[in-house]
N, C-alpha and C positions, 0 to 999 in steps of 0.2 A: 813476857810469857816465855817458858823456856819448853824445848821444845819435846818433853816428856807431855807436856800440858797441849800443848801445839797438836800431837799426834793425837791426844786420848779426844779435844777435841773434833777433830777431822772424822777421825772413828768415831763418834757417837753418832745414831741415828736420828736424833733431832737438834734443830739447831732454833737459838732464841728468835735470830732473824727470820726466820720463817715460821715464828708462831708456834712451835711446835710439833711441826707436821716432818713427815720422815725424810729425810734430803734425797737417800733413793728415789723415792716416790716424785721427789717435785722433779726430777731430774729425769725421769724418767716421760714424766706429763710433758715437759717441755721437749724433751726430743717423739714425741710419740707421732706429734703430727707435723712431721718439718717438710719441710721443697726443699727442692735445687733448683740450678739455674743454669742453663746452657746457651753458647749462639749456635745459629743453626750449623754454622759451619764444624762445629764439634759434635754435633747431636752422634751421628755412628759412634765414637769410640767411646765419649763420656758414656753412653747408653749400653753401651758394649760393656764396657768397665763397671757398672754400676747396675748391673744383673745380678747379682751377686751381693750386691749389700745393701738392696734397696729395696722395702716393702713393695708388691703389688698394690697401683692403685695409687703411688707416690706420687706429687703436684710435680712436674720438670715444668719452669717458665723457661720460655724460650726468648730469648730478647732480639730484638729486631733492631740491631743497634747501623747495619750496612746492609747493602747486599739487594738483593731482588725477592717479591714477594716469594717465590716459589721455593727459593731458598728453606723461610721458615714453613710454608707449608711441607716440604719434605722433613723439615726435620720433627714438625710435629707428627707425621706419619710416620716417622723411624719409632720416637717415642710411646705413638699410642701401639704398636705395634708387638711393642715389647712391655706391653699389660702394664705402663704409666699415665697417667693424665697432663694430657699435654696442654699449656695455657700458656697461648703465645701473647706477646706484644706487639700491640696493634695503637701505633701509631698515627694518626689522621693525617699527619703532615706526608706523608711516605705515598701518598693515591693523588693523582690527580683530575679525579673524575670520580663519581659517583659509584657508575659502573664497574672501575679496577676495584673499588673498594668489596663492592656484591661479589666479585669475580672470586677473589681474594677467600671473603669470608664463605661462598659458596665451596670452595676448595678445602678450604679446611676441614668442614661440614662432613663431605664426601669421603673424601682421602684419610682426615686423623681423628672424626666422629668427636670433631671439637661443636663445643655447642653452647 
């Protein structure tokens, strides 16, 4: 293919692969409802940083990859704070007790109206 054919390609608004349908359009559906992903330890500036180019209402996972529960509980609280949804990782291995675990999820509850 040479790349007169290449471009006029690329520029057309339907493509065989996809049936037909307009590539803006799919391109668009697929970024329309995406997440991000932070640790808590980044939650302030990622969150800080991403006011700005990030729908209200946007899934931010929070990954519980170290660190102490309260860790992710704050940073789900920075998050829901700044009008995103915050869906932390909740790991079972991470409680060792029943109760850390209620402590934990009651926290969340309260503090980042994770539910």
């Amino acid at each position: 293919m040479n790349i007169g054919a290449l471009q006029r390609r690329i520029e057309e608004p339907t493509n065989d692969v996809l049936g037909g349908r307009d590539i803006r359009a799919v391109i668009r559906n697929l970024i329309d409802d995406f997440s991000i992903e932070i640790l808590p330890k980044e939650a302030e500036k990622k969150i800080g940083d991403g006011r700005s180019h990030l729908r209200r209402g946007t899934r931010v996972y929070i990954a519980y990859t170290s660190g102490c529960p309260d860790e992710v509980v704050n940073a789900a609280q920075i998050v829901h704070e700044a009008s995103f949804v915050p869906v932390p990782h909740i790991p079972a291995r991470r409680f060792g007790s029943l109760s850390e675990f209620r402590g934990f999820i009651e926290a969340l509850a309260k503090r980042a109206s994770v539910r």
